[in-house]
Backbone as XML, in Angstrom:
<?xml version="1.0"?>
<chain id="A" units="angstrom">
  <residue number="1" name="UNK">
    <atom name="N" x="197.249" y="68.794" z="62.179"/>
    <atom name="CA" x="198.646" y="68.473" z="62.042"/>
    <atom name="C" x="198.802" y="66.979" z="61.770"/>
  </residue>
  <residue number="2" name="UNK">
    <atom name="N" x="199.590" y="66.257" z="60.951"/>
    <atom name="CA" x="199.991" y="65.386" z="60.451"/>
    <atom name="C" x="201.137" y="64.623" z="61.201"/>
  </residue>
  <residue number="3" name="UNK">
    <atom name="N" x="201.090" y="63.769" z="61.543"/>
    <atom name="CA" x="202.471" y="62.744" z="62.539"/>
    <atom name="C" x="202.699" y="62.377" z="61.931"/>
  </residue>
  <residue number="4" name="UNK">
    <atom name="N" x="203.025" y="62.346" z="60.382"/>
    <atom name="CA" x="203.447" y="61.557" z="59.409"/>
    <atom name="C" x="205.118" y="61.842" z="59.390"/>
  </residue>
  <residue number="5" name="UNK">
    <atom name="N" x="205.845" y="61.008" z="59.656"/>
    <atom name="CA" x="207.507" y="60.647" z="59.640"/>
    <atom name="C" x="207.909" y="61.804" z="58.220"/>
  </residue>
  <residue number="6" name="UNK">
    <atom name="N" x="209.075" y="62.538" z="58.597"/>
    <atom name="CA" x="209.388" y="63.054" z="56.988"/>
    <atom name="C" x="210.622" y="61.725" z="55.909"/>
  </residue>
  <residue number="7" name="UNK">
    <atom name="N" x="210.838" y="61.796" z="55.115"/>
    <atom name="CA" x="211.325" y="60.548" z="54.548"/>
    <atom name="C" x="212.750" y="61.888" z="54.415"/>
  </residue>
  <residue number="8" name="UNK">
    <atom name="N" x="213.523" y="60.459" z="55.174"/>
    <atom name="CA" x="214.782" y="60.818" z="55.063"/>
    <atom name="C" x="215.853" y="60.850" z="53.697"/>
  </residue>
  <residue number="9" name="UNK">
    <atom name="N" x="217.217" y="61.763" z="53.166"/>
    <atom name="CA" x="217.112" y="61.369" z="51.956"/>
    <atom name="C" x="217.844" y="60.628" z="51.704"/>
  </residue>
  <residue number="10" name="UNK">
    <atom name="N" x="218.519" y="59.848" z="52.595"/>
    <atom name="CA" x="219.480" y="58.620" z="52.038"/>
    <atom name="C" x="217.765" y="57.648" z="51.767"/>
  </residue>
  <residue number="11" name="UNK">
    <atom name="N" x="216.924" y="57.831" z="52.218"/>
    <atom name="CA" x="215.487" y="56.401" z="51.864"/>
    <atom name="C" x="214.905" y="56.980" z="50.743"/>
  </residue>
  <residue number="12" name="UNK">
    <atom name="N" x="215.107" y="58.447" z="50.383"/>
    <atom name="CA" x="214.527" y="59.188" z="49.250"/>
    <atom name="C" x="215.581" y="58.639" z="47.821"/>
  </residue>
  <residue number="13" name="UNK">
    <atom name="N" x="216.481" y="58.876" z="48.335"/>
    <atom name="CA" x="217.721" y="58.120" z="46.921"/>
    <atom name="C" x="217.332" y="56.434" z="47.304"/>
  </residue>
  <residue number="14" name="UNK">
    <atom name="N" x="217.565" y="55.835" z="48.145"/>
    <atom name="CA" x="216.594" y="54.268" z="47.965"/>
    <atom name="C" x="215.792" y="53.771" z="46.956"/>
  </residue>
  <residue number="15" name="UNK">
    <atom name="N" x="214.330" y="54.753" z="46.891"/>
    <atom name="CA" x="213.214" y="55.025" z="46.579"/>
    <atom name="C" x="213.679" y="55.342" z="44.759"/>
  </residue>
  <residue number="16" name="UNK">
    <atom name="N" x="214.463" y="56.161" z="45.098"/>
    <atom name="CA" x="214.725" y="56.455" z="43.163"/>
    <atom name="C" x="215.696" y="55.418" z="42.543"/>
  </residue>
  <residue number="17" name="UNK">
    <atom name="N" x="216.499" y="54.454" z="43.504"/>
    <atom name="CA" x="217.362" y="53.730" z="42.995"/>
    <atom name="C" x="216.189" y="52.268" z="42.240"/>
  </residue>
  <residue number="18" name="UNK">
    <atom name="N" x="215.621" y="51.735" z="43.733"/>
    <atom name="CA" x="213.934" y="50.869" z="43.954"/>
    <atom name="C" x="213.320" y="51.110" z="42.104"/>
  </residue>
  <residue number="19" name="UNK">
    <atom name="N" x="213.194" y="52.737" z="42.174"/>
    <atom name="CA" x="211.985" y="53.038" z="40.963"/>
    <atom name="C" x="212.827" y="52.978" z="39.944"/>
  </residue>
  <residue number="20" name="UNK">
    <atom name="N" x="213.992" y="52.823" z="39.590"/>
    <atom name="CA" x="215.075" y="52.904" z="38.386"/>
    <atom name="C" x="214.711" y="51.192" z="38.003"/>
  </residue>
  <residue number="21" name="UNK">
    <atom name="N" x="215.191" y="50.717" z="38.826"/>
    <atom name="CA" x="215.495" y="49.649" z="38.085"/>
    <atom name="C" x="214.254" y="48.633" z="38.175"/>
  </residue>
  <residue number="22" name="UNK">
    <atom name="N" x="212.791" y="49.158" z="38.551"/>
    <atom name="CA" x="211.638" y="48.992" z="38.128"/>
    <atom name="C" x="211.068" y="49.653" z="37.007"/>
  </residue>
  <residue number="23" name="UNK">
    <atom name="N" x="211.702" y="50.776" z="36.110"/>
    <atom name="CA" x="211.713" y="51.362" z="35.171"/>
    <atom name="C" x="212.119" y="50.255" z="34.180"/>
  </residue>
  <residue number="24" name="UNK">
    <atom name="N" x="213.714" y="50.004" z="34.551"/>
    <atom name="CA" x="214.174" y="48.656" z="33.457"/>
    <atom name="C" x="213.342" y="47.651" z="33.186"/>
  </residue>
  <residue number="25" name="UNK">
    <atom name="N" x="212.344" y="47.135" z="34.226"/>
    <atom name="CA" x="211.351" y="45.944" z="34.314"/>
    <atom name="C" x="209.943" y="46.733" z="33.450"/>
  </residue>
  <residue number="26" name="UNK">
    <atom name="N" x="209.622" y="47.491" z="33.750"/>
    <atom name="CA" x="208.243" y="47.888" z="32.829"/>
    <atom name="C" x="208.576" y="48.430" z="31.467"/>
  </residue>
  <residue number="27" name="UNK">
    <atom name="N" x="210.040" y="48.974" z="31.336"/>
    <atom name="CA" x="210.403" y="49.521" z="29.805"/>
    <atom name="C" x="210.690" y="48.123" z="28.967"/>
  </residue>
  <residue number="28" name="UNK">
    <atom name="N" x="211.310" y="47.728" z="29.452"/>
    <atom name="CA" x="211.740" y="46.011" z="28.982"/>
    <atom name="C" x="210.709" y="45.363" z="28.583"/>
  </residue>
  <residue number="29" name="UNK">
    <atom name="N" x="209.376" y="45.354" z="29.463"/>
    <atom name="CA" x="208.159" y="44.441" z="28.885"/>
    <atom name="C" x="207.658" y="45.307" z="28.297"/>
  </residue>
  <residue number="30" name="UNK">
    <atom name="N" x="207.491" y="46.424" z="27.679"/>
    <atom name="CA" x="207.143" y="46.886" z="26.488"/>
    <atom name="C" x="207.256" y="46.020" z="24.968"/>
  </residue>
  <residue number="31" name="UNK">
    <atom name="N" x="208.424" y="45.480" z="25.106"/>
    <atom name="CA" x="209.599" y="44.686" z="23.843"/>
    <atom name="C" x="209.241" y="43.197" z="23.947"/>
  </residue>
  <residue number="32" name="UNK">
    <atom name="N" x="209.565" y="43.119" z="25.524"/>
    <atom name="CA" x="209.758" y="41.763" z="25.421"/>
    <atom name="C" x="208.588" y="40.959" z="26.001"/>
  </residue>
  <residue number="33" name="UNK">
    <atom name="N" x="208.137" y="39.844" z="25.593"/>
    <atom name="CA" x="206.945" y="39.402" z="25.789"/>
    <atom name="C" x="207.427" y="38.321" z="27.113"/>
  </residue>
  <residue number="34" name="UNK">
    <atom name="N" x="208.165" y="37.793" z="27.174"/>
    <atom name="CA" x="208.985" y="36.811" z="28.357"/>
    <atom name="C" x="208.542" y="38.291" z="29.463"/>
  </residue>
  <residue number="35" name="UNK">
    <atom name="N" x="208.087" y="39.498" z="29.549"/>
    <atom name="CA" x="207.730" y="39.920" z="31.284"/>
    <atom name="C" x="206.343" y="39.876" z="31.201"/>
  </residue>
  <residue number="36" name="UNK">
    <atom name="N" x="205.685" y="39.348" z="31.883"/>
    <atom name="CA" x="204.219" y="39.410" z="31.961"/>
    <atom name="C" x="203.811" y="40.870" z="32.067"/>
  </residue>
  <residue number="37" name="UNK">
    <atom name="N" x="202.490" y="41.265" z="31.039"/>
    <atom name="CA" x="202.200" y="42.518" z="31.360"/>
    <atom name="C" x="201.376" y="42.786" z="32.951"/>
  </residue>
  <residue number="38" name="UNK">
    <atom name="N" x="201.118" y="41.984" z="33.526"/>
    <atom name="CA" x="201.104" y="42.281" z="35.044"/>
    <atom name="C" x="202.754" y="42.816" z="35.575"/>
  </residue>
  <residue number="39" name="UNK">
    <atom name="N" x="203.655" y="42.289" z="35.835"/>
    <atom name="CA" x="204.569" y="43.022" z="36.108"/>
    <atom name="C" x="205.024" y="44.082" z="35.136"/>
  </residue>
  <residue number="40" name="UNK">
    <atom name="N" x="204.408" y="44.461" z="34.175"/>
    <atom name="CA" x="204.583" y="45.716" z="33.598"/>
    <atom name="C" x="203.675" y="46.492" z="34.324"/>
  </residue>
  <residue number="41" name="UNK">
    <atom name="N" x="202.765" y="46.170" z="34.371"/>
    <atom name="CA" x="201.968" y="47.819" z="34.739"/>
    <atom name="C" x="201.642" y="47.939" z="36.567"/>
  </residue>
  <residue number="42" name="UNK">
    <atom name="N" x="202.583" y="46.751" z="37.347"/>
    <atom name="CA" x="202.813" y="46.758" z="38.442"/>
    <atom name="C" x="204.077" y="47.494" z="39.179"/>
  </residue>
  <residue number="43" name="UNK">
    <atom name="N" x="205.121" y="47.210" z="38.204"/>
    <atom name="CA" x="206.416" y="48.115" z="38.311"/>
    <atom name="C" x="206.222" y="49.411" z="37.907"/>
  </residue>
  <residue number="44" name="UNK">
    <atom name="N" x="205.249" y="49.728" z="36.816"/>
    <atom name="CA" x="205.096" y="51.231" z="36.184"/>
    <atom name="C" x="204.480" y="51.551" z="37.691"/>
  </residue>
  <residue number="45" name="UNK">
    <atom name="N" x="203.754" y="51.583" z="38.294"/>
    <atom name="CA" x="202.599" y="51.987" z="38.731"/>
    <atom name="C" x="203.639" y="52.137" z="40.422"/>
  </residue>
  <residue number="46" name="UNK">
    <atom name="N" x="204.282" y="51.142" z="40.864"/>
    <atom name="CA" x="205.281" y="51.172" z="41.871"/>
    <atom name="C" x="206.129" y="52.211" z="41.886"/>
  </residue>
  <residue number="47" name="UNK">
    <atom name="N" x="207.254" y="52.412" z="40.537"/>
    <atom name="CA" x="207.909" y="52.878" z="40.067"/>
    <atom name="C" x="207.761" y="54.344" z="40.444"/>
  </residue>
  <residue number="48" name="UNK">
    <atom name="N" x="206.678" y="54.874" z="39.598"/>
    <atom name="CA" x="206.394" y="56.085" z="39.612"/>
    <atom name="C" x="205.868" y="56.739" z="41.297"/>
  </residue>
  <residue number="49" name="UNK">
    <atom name="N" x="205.281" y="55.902" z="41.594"/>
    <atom name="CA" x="205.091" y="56.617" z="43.576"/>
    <atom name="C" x="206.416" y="56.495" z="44.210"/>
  </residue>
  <residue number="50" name="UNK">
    <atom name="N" x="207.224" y="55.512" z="44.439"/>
    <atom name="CA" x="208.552" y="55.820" z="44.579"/>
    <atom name="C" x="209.456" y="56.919" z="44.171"/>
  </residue>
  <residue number="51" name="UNK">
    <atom name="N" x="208.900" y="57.569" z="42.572"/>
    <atom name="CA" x="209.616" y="58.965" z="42.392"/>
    <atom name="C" x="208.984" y="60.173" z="42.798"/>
  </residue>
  <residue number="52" name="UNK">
    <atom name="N" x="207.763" y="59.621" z="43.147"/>
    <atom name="CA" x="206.776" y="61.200" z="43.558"/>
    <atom name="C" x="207.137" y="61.011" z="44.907"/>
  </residue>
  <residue number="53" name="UNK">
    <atom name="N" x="207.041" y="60.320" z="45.912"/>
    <atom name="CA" x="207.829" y="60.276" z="47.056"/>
    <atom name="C" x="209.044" y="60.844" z="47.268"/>
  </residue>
  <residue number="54" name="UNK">
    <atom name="N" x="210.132" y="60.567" z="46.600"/>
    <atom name="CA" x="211.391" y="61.059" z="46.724"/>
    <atom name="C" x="211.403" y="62.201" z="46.181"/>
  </residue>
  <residue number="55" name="UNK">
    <atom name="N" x="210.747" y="62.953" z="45.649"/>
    <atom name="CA" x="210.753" y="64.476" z="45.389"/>
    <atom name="C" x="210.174" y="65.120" z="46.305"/>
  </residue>
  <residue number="56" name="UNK">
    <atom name="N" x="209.493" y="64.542" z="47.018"/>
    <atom name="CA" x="209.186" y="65.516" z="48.155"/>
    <atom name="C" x="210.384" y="65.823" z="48.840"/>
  </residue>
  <residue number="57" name="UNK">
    <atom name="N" x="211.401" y="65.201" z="48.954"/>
    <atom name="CA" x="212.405" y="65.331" z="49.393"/>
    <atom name="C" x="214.136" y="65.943" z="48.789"/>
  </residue>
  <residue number="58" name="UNK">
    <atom name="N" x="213.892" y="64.897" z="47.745"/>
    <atom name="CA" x="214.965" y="65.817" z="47.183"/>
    <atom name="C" x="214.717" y="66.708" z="45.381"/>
  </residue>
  <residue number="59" name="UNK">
    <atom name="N" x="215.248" y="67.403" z="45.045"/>
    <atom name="CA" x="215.251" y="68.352" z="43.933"/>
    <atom name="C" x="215.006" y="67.324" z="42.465"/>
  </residue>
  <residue number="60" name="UNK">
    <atom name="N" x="213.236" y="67.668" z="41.751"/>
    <atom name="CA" x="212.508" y="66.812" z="41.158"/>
    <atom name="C" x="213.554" y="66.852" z="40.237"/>
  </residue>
  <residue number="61" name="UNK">
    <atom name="N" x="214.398" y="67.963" z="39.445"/>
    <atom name="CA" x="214.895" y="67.619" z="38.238"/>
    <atom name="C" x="216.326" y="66.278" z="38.202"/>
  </residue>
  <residue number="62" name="UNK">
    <atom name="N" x="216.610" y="66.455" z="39.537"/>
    <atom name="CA" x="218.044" y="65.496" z="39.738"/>
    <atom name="C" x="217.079" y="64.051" z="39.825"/>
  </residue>
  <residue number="63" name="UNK">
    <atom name="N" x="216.065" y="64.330" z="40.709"/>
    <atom name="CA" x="215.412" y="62.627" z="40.852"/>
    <atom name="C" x="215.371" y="62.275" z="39.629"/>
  </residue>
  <residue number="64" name="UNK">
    <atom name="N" x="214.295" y="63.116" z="38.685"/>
    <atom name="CA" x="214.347" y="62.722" z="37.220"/>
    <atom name="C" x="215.536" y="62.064" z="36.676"/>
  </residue>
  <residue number="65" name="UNK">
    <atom name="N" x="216.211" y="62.773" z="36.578"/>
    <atom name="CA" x="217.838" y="62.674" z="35.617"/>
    <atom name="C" x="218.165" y="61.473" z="35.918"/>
  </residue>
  <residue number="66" name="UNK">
    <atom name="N" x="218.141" y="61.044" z="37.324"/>
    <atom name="CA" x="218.702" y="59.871" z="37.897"/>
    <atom name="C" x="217.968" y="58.615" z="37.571"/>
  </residue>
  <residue number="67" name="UNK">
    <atom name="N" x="216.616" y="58.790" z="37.913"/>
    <atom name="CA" x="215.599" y="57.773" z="37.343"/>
    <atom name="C" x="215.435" y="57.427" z="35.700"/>
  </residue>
  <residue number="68" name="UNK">
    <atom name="N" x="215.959" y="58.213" z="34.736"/>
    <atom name="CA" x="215.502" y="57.899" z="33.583"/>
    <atom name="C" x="216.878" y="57.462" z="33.176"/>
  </residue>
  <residue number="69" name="UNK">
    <atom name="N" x="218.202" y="57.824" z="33.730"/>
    <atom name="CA" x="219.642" y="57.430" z="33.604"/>
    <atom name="C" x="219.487" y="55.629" z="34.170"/>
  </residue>
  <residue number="70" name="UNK">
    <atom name="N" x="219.061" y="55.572" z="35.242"/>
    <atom name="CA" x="219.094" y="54.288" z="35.975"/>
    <atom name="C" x="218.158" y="53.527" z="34.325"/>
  </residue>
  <residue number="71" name="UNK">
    <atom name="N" x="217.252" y="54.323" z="33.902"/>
    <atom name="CA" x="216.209" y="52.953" z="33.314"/>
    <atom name="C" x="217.156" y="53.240" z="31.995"/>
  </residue>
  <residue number="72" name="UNK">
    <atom name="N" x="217.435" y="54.021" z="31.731"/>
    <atom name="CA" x="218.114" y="54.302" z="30.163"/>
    <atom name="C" x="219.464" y="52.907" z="30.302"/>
  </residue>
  <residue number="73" name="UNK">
    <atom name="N" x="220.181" y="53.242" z="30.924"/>
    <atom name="CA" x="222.017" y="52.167" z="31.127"/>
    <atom name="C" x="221.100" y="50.904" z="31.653"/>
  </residue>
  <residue number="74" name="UNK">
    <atom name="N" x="219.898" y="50.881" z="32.172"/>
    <atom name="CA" x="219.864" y="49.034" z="32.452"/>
    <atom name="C" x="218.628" y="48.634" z="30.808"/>
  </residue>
  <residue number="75" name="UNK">
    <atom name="N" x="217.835" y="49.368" z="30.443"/>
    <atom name="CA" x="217.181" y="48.616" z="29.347"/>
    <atom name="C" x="218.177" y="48.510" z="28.352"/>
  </residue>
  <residue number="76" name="UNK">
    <atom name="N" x="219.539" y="49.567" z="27.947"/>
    <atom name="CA" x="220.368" y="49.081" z="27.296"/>
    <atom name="C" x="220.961" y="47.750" z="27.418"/>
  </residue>
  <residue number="77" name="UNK">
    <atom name="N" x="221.268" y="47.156" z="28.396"/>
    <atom name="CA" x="222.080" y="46.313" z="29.287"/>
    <atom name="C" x="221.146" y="45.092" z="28.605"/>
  </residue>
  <residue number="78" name="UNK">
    <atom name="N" x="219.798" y="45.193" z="28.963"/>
    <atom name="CA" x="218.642" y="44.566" z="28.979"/>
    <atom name="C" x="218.779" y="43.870" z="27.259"/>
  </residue>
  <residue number="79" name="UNK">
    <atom name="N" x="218.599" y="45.236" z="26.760"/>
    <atom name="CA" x="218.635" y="44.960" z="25.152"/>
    <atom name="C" x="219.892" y="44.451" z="24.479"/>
  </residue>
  <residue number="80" name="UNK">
    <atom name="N" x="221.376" y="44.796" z="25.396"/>
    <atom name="CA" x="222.488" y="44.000" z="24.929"/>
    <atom name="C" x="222.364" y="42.639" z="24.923"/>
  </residue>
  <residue number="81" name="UNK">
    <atom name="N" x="222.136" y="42.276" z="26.216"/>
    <atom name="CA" x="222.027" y="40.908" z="26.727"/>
    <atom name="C" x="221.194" y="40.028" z="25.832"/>
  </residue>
  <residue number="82" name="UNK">
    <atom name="N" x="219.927" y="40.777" z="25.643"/>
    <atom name="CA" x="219.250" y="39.835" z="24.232"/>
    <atom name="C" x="219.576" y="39.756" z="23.128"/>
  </residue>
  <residue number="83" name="UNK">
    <atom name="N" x="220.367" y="40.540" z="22.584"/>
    <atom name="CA" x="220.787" y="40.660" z="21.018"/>
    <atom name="C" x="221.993" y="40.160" z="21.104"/>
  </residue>
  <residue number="84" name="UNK">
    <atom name="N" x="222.788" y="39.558" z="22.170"/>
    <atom name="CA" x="224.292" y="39.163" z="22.404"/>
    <atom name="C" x="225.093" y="40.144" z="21.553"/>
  </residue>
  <residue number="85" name="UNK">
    <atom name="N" x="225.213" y="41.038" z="22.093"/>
    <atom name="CA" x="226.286" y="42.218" z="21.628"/>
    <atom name="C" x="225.834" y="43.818" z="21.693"/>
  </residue>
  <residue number="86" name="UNK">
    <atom name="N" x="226.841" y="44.596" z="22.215"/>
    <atom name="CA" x="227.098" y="45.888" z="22.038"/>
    <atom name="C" x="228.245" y="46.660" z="21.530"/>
  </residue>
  <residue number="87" name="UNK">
    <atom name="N" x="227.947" y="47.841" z="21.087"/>
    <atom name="CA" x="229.452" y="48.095" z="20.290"/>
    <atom name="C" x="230.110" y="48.975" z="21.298"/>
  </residue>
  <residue number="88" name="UNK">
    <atom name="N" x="231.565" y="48.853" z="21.249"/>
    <atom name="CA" x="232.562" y="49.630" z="22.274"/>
    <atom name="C" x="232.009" y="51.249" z="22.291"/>
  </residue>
  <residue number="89" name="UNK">
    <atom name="N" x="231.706" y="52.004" z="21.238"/>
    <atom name="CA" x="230.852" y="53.252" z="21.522"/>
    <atom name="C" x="229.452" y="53.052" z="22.324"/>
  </residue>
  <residue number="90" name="UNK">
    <atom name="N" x="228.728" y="52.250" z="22.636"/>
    <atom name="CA" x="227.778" y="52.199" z="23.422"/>
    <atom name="C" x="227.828" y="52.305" z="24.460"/>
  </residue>
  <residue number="91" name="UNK">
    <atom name="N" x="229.496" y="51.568" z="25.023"/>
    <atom name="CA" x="229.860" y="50.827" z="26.255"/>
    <atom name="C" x="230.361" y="52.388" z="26.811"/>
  </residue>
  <residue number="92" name="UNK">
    <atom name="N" x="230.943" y="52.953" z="25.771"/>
    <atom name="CA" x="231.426" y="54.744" z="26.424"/>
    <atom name="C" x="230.763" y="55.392" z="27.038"/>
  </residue>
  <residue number="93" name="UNK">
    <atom name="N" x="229.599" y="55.295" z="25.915"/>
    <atom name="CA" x="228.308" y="56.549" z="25.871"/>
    <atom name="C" x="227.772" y="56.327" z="27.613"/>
  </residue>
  <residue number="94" name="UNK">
    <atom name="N" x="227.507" y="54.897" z="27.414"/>
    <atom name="CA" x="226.857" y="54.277" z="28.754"/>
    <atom name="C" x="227.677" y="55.086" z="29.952"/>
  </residue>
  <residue number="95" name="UNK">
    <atom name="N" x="229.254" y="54.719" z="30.001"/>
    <atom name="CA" x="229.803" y="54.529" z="31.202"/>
    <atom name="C" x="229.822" y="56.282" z="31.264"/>
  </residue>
  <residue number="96" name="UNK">
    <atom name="N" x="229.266" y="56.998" z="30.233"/>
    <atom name="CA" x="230.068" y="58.793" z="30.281"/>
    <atom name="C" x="228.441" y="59.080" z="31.585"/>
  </residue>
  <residue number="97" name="UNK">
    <atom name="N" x="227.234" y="57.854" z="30.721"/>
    <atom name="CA" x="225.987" y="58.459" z="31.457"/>
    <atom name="C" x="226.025" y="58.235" z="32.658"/>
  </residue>
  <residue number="98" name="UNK">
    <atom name="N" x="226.392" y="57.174" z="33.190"/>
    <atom name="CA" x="226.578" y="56.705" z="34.817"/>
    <atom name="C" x="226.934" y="57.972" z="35.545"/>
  </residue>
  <residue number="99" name="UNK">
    <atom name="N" x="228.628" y="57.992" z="34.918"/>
    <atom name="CA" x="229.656" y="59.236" z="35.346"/>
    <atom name="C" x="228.493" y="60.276" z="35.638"/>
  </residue>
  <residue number="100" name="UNK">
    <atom name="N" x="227.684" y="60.632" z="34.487"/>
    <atom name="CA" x="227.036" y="62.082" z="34.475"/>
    <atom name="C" x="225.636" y="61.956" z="36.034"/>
  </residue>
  <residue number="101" name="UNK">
    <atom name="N" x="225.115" y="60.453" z="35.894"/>
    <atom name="CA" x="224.073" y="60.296" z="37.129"/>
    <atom name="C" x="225.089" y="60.187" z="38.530"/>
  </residue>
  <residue number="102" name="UNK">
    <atom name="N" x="225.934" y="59.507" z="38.517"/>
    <atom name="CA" x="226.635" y="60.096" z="39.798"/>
    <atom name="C" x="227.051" y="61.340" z="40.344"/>
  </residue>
  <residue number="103" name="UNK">
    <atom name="N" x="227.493" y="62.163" z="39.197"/>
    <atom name="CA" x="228.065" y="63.583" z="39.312"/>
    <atom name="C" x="226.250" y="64.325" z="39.517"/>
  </residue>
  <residue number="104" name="UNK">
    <atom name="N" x="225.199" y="64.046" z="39.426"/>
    <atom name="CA" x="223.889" y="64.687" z="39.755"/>
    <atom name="C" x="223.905" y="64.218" z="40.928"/>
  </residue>
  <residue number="105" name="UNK">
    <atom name="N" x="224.022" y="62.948" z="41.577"/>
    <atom name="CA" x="223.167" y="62.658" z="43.089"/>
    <atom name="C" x="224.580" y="63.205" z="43.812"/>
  </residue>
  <residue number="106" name="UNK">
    <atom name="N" x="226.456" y="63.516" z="43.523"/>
    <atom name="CA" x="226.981" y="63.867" z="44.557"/>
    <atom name="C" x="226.780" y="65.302" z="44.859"/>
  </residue>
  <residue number="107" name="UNK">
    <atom name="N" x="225.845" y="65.874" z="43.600"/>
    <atom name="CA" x="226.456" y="67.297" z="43.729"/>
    <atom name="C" x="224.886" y="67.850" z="44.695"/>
  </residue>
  <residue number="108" name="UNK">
    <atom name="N" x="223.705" y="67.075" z="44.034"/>
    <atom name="CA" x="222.776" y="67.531" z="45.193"/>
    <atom name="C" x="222.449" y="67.944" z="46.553"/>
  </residue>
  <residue number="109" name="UNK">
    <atom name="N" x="221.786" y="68.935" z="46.929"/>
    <atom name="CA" x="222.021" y="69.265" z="48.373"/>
    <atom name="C" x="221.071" y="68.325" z="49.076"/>
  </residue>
  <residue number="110" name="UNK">
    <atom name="N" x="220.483" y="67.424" z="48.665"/>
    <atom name="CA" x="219.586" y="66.449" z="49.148"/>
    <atom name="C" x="218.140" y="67.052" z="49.687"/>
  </residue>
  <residue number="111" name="UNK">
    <atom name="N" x="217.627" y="68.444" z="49.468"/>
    <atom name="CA" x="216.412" y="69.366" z="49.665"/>
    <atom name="C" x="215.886" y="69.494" z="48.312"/>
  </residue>
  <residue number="112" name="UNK">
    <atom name="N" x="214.381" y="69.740" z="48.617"/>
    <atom name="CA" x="213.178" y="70.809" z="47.825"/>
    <atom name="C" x="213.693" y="71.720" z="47.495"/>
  </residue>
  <residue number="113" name="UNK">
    <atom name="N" x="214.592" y="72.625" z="48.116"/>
    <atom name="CA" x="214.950" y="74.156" z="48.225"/>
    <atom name="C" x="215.728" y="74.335" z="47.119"/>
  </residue>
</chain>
């Protein structure tokens, strides 16, 4: 038997919020040479145990959705910020995806099951 603590899921959504926007940091240094590829393949490598963690806990397809939503709306952000500009349809698309990652983590029952 194992005494290992179960991870609670308000620390399981933590964990996917943590690995999102370490997603933005390793997708970003793909492009951009200003992130050292040490913090690229330190955030990838972080990133991803933070989401295999939080699926033990809560339902893998919502963690997903949420994690690739979190890295999708911040490398945009990422890529606005460098090109100084986005167009008002981006700014929609973006705010419809948020809408759509919030409406996944309220509607979850926070279980495997």
């Amino acid at each position: 038997m194992s005494n290992k603590k179960r991870l609670s899921a308000n620390h399981a959504w933590l964990y996917v919020l943590i690995g999102g926007a370490l997603e933005i940091v390793w997708a970003s240094g793909f492009k951009y040479e200003a992130v050292p590829m040490f913090a690229v393949i330190i955030s990838l490598i972080i990133s991803f145990d933070l989401i295999i963690k939080a699926t033990s806990v809560l339902p893998v397809g919502t963690v997903y959705a949420v994690f690739a939503g979190i890295g999708t709306v911040g490398t945009v952000v990422v890529e606005a910020v460098a090109s100084n500009g986005i167009s008002l349809a981006r700014v929609g698309i973006i705010l419809f995806l948020l809408l759509c990652i919030i409406g996944l983590k309220v509607t979850s029952k926070g279980s495997a099951a």
